[in-house]
CHARMM-style PDB file with segment names, atoms N, HN, CA, C and O in Angstrom:
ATOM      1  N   UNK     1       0.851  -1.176   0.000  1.00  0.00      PROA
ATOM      2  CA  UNK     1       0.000   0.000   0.000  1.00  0.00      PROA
ATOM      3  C   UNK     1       0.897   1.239   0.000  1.00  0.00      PROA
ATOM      4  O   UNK     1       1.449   1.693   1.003  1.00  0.00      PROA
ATOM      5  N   UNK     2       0.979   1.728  -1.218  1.00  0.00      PROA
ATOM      6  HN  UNK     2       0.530   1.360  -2.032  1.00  0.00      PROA
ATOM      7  CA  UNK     2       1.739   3.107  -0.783  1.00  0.00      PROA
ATOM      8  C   UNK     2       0.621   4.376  -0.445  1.00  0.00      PROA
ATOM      9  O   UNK     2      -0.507   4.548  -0.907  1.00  0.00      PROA
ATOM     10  N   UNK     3       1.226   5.009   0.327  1.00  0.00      PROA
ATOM     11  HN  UNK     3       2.142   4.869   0.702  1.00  0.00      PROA
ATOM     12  CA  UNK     3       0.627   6.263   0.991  1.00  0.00      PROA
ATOM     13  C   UNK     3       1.110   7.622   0.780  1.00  0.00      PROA
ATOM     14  O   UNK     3       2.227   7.985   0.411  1.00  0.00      PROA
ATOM     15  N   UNK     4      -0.077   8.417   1.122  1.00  0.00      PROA
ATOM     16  HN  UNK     4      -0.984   8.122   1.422  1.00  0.00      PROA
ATOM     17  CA  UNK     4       0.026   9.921   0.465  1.00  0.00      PROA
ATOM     18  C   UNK     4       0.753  10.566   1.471  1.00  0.00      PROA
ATOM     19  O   UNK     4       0.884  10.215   2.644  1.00  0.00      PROA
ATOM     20  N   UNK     5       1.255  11.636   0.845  1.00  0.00      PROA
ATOM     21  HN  UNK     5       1.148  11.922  -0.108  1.00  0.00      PROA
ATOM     22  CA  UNK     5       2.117  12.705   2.190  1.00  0.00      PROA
ATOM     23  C   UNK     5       1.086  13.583   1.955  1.00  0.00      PROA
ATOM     24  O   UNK     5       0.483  13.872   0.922  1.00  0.00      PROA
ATOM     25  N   UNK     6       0.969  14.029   3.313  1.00  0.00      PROA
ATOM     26  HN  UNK     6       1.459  13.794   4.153  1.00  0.00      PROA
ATOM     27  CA  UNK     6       0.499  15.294   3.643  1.00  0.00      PROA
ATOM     28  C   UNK     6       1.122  16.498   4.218  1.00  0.00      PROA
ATOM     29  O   UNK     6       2.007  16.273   5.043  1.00  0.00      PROA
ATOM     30  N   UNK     7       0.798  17.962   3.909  1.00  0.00      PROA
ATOM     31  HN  UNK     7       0.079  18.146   3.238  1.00  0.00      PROA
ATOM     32  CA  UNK     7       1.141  19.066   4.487  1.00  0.00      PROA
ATOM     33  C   UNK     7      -0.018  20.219   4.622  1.00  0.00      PROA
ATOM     34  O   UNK     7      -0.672  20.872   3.809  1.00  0.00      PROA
ATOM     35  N   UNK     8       0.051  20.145   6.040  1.00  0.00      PROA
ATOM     36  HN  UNK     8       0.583  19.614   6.701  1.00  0.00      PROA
ATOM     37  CA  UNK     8      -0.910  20.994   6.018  1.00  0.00      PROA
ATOM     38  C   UNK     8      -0.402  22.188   6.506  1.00  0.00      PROA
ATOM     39  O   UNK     8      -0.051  22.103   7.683  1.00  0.00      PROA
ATOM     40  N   UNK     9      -0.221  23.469   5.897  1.00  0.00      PROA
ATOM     41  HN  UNK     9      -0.507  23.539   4.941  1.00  0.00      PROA
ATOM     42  CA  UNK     9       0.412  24.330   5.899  1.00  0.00      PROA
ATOM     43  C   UNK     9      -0.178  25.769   7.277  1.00  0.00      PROA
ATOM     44  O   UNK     9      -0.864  25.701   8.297  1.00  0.00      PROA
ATOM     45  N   UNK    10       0.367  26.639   6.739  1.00  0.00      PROA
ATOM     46  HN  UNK    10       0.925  26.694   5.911  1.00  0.00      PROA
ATOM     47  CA  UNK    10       0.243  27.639   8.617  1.00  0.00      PROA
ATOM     48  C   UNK    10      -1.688  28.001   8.469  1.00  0.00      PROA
ATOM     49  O   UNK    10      -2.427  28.109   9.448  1.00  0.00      PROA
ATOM     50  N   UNK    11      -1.986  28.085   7.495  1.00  0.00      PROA
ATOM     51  HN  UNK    11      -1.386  27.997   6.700  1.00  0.00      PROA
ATOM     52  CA  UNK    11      -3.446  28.760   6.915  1.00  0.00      PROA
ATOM     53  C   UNK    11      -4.077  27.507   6.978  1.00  0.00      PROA
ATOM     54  O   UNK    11      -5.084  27.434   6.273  1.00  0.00      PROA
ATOM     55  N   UNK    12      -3.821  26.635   7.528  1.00  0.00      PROA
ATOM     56  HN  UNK    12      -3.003  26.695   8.100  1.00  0.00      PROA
ATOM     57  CA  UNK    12      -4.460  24.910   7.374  1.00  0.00      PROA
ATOM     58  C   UNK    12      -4.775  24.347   6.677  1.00  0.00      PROA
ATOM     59  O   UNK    12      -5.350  23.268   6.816  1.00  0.00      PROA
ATOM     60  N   UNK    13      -4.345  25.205   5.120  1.00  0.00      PROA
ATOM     61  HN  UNK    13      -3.877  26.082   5.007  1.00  0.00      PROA
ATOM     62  CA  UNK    13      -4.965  24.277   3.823  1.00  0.00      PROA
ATOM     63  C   UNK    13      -3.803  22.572   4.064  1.00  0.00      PROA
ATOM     64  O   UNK    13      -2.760  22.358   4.682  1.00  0.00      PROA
ATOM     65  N   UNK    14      -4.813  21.622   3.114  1.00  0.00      PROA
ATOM     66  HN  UNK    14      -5.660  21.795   2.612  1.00  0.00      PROA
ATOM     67  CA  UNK    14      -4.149  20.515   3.196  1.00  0.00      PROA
ATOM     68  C   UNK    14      -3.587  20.001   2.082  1.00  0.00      PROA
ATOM     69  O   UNK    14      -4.483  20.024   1.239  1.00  0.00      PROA
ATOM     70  N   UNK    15      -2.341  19.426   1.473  1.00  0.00      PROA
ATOM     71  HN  UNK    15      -1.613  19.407   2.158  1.00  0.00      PROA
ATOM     72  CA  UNK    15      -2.120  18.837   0.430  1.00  0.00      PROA
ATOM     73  C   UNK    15      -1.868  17.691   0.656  1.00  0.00      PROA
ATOM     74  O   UNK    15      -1.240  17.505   1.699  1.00  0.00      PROA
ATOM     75  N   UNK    16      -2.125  16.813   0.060  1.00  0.00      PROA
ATOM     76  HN  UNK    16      -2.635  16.965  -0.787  1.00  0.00      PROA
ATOM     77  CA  UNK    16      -1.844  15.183  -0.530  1.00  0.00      PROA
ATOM     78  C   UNK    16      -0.917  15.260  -1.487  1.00  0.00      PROA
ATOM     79  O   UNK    16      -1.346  15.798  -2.507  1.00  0.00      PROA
ATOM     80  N   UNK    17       0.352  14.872  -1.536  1.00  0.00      PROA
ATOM     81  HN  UNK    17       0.701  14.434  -0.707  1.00  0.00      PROA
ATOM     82  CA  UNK    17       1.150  14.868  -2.586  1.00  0.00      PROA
ATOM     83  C   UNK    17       1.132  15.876  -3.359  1.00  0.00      PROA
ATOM     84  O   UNK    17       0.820  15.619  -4.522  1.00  0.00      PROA
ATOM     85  N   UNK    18       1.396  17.113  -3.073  1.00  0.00      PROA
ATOM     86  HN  UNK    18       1.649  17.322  -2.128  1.00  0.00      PROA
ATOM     87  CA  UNK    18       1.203  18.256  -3.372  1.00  0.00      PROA
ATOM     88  C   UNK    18      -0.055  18.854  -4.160  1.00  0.00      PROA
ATOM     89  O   UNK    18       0.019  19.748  -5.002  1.00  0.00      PROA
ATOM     90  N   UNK    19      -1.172  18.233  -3.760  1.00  0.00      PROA
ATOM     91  HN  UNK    19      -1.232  17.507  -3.076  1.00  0.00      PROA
ATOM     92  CA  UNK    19      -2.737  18.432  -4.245  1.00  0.00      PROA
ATOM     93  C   UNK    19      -3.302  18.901  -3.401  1.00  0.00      PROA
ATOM     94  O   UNK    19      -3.530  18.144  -2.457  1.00  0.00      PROA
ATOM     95  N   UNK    20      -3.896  20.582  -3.270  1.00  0.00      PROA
ATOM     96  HN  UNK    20      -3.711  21.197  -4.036  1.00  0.00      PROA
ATOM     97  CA  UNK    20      -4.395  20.975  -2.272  1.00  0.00      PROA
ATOM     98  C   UNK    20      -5.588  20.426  -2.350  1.00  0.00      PROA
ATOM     99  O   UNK    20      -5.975  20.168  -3.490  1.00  0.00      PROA
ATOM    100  N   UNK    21      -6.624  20.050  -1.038  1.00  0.00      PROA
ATOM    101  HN  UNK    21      -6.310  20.260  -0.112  1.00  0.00      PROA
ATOM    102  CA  UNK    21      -7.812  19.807  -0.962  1.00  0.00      PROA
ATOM    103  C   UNK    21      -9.103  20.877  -0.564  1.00  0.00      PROA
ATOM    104  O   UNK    21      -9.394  21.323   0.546  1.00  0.00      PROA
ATOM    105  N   UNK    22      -9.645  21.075  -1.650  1.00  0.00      PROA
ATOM    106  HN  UNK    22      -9.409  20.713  -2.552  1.00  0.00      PROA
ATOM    107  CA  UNK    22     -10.446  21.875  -1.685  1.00  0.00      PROA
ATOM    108  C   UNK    22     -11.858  21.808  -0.793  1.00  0.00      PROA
ATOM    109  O   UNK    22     -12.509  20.771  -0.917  1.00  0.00      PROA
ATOM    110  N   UNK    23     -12.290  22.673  -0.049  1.00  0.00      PROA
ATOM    111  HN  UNK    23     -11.761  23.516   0.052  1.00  0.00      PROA
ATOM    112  CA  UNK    23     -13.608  22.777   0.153  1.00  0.00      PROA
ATOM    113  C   UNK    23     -13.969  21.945   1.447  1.00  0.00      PROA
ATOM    114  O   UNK    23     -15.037  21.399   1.725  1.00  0.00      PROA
ATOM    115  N   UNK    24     -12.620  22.004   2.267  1.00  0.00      PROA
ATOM    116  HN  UNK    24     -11.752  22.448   2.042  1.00  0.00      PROA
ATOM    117  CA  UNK    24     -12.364  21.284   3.671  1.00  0.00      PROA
ATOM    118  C   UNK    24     -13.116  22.099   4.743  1.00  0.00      PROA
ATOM    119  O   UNK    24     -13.097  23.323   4.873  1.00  0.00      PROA
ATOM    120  N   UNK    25     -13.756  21.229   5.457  1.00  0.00      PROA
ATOM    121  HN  UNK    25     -13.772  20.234   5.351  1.00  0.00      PROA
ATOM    122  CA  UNK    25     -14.888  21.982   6.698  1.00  0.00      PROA
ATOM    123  C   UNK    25     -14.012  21.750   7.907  1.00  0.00      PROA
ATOM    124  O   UNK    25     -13.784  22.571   8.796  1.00  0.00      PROA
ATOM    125  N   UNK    26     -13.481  20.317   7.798  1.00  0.00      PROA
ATOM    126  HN  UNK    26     -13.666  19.651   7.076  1.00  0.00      PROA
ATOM    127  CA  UNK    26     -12.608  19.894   9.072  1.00  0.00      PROA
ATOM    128  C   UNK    26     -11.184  18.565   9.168  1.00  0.00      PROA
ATOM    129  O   UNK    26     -10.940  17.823   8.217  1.00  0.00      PROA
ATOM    130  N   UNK    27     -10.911  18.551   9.639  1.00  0.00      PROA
ATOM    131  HN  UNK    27     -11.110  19.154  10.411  1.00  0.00      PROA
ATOM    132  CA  UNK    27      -9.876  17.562   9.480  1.00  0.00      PROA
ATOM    133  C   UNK    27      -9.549  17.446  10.962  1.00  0.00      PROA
ATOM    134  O   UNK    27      -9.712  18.260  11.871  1.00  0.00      PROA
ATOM    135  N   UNK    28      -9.022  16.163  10.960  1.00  0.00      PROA
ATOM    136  HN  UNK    28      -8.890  15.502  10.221  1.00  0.00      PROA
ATOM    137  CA  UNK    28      -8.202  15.826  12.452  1.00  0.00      PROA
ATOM    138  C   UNK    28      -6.904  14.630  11.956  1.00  0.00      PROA
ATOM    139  O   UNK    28      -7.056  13.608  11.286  1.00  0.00      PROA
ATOM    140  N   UNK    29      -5.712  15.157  12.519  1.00  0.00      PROA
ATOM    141  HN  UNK    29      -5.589  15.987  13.064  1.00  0.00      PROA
ATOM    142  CA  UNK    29      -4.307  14.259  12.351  1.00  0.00      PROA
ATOM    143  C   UNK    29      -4.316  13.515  13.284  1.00  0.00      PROA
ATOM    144  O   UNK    29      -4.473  14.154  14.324  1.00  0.00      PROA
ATOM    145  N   UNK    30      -4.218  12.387  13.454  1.00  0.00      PROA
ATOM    146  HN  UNK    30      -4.091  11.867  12.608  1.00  0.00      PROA
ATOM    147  CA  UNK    30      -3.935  11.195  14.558  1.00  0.00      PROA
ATOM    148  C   UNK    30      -2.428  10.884  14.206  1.00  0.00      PROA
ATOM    149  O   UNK    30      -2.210  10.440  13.078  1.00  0.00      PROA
ATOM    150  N   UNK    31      -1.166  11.115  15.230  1.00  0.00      PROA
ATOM    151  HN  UNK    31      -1.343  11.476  16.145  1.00  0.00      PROA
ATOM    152  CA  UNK    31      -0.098  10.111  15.274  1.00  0.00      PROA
ATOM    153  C   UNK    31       0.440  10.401  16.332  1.00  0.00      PROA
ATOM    154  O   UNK    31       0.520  11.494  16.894  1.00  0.00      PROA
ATOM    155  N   UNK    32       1.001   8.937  16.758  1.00  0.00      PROA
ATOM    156  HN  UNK    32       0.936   8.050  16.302  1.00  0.00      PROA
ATOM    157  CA  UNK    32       1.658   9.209  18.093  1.00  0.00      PROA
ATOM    158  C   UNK    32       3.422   9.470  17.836  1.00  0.00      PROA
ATOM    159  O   UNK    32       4.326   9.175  17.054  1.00  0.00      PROA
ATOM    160  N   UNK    33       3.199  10.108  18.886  1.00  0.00      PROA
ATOM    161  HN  UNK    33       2.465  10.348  19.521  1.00  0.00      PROA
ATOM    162  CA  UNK    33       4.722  10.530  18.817  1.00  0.00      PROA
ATOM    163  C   UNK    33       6.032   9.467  18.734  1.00  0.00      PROA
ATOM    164  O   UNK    33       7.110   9.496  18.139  1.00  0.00      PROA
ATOM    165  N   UNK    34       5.179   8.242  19.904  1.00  0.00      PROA
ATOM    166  HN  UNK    34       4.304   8.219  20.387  1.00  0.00      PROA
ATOM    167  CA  UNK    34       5.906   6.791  19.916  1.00  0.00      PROA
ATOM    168  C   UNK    34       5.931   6.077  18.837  1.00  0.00      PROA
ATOM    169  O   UNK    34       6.808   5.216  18.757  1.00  0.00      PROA
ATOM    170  N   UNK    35       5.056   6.236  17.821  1.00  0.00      PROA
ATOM    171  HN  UNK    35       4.344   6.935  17.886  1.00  0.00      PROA
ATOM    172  CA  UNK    35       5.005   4.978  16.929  1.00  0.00      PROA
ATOM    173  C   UNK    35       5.910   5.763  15.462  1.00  0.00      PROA
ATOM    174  O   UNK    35       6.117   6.957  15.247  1.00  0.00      PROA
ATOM    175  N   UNK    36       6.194   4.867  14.865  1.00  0.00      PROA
ATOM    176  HN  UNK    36       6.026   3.897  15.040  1.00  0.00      PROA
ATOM    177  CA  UNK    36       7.181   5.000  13.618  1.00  0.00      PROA
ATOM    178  C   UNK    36       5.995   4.796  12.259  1.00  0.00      PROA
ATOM    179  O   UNK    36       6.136   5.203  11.105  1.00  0.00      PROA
ATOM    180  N   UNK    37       4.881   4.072  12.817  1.00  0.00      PROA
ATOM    181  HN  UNK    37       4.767   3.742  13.754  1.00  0.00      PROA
ATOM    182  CA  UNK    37       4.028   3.705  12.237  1.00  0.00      PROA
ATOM    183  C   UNK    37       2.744   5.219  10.915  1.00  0.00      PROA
ATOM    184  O   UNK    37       2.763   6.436  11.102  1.00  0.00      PROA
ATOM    185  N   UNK    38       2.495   5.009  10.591  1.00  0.00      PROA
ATOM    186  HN  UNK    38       2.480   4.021  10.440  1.00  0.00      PROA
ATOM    187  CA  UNK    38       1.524   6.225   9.662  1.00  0.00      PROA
ATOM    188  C   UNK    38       0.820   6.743  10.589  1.00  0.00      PROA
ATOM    189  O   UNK    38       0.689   6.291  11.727  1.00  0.00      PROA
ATOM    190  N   UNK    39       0.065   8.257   9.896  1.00  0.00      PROA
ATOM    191  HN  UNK    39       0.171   8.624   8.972  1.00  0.00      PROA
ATOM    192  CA  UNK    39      -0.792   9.083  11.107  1.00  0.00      PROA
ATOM    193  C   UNK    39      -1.836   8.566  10.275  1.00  0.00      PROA
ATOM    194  O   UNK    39      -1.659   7.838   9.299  1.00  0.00      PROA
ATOM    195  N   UNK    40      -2.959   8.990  10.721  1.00  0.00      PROA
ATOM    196  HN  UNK    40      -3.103   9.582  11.515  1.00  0.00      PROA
ATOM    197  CA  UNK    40      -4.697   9.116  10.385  1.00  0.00      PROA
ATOM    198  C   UNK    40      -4.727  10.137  10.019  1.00  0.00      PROA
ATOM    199  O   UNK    40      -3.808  10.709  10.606  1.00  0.00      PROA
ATOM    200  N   UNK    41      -5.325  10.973   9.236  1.00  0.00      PROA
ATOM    201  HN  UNK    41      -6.071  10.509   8.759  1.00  0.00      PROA
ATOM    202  CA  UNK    41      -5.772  12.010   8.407  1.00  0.00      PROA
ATOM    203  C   UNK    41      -7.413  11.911   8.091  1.00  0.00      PROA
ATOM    204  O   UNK    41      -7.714  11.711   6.914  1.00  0.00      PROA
ATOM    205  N   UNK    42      -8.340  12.020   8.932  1.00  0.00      PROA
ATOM    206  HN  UNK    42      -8.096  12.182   9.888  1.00  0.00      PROA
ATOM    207  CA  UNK    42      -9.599  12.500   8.669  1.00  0.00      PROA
ATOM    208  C   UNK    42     -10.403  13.416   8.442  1.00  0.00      PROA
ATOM    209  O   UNK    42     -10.864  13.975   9.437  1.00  0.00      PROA
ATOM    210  N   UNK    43     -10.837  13.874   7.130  1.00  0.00      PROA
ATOM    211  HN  UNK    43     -10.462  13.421   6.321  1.00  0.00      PROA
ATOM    212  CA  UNK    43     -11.056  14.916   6.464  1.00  0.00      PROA
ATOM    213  C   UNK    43     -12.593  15.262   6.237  1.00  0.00      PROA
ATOM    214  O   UNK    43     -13.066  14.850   5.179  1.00  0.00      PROA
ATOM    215  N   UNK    44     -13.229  15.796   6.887  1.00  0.00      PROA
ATOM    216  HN  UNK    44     -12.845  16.131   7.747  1.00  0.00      PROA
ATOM    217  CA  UNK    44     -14.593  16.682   6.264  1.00  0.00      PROA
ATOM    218  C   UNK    44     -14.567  17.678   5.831  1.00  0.00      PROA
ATOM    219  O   UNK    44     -14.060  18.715   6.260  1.00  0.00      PROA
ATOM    220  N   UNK    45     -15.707  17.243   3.958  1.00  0.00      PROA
ATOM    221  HN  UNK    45     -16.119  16.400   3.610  1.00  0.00      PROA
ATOM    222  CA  UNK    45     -15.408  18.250   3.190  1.00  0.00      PROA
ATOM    223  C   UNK    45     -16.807  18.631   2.403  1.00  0.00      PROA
ATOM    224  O   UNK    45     -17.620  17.714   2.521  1.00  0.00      PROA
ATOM    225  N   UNK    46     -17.111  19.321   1.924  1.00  0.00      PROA
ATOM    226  HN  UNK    46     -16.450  20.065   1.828  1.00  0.00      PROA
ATOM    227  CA  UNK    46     -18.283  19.384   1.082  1.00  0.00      PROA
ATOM    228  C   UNK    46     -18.168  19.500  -0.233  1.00  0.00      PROA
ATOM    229  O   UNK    46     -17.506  20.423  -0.707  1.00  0.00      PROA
ATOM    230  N   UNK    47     -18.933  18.377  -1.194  1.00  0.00      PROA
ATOM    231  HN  UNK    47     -19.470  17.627  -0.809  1.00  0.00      PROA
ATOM    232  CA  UNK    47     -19.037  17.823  -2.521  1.00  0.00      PROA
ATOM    233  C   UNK    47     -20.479  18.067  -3.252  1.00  0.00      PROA
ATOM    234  O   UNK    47     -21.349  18.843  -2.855  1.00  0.00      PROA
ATOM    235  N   UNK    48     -20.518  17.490  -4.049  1.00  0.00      PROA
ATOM    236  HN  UNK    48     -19.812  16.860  -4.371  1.00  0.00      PROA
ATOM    237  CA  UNK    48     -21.908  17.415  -4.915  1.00  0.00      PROA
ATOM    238  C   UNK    48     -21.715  15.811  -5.442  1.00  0.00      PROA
ATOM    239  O   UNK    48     -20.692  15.458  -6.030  1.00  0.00      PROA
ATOM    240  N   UNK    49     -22.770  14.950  -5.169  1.00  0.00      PROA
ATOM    241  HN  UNK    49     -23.600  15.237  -4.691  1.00  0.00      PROA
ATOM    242  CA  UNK    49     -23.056  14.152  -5.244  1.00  0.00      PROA
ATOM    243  C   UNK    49     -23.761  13.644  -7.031  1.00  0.00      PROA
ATOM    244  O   UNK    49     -24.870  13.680  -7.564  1.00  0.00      PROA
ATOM    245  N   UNK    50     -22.311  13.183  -7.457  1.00  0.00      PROA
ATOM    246  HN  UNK    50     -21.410  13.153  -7.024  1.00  0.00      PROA
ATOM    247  CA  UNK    50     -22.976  12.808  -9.062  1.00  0.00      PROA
ATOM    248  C   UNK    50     -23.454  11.271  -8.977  1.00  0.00      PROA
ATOM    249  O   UNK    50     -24.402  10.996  -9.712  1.00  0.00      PROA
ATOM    250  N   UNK    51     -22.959  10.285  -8.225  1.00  0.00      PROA
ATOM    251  HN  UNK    51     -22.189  10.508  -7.628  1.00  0.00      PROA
ATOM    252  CA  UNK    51     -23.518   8.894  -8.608  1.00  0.00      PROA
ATOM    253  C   UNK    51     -23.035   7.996  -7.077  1.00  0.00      PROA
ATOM    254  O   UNK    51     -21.812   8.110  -7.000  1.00  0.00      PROA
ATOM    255  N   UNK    52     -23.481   7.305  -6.073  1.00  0.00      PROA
ATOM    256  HN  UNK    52     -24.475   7.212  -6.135  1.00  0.00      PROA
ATOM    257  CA  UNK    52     -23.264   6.205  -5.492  1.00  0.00      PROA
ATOM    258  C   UNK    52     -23.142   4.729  -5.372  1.00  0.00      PROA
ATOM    259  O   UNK    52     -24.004   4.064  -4.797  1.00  0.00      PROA
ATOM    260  N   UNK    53     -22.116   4.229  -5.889  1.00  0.00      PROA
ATOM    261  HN  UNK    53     -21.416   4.770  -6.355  1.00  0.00      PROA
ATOM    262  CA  UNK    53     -22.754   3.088  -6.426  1.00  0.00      PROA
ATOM    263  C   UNK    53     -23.125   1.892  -5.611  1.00  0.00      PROA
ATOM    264  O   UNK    53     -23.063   0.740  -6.040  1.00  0.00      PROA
ATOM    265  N   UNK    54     -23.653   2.352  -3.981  1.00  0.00      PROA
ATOM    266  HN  UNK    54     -23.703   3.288  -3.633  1.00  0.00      PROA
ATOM    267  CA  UNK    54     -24.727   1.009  -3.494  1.00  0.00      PROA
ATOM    268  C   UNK    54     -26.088   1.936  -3.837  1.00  0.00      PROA
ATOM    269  O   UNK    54     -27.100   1.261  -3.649  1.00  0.00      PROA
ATOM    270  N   UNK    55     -26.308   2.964  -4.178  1.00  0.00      PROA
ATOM    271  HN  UNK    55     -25.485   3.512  -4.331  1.00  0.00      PROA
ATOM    272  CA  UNK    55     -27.589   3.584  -4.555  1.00  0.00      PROA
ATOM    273  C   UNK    55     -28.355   3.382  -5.579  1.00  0.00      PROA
ATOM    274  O   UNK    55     -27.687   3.766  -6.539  1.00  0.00      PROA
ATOM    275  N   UNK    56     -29.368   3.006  -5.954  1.00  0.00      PROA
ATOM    276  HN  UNK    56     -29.911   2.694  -5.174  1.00  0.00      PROA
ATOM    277  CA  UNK    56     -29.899   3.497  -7.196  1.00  0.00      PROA
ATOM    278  C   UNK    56     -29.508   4.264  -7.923  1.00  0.00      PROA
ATOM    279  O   UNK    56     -28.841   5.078  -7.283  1.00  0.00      PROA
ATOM    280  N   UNK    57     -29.540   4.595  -9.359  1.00  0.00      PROA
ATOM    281  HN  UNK    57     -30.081   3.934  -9.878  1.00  0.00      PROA
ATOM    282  CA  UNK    57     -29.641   6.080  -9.957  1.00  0.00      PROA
ATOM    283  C   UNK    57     -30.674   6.363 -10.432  1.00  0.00      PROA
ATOM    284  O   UNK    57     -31.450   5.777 -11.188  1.00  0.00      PROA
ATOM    285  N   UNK    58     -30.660   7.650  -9.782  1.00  0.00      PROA
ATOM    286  HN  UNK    58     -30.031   8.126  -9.168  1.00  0.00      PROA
ATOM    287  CA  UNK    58     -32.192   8.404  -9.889  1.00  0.00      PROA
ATOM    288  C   UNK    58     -32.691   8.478 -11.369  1.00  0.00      PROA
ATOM    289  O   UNK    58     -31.868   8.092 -12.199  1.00  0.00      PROA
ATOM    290  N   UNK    59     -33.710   8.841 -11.766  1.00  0.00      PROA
ATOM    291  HN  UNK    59     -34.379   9.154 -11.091  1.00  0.00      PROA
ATOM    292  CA  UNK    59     -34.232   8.695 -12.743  1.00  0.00      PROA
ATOM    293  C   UNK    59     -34.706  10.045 -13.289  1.00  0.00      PROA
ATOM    294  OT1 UNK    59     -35.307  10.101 -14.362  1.00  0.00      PROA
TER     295      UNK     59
END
């Protein structure tokens, strides 16, 4: 599994491999200081919804 870098800069925008993420409401970083292991990066954002695919599509 390779994984994305993140930077989230002084203004808190966030990048993924140098891709800022647009239209971020919230985020939270999980890593411990002890582990060598990856952080968590959980991101709320607001989208527009074109298709789900366990949903129907509307008609």
């Amino acid at each position: 599994m390779e994984l994305k870098t993140v930077i989230i800069d002084s203004a808190e925008r966030i990048f993924l491999d140098g891709e800022e993420l647009q239209n971020v409401t919230a985020y939270k970083l999980e890593h411990s200081a002890d582990s060598e292991g990856p952080a968590e990066l959980t991101v709320k954002m607001l989208v527009t919804i074109g298709q789900v695919a366990s949903e129907p599509k509307k008609k």
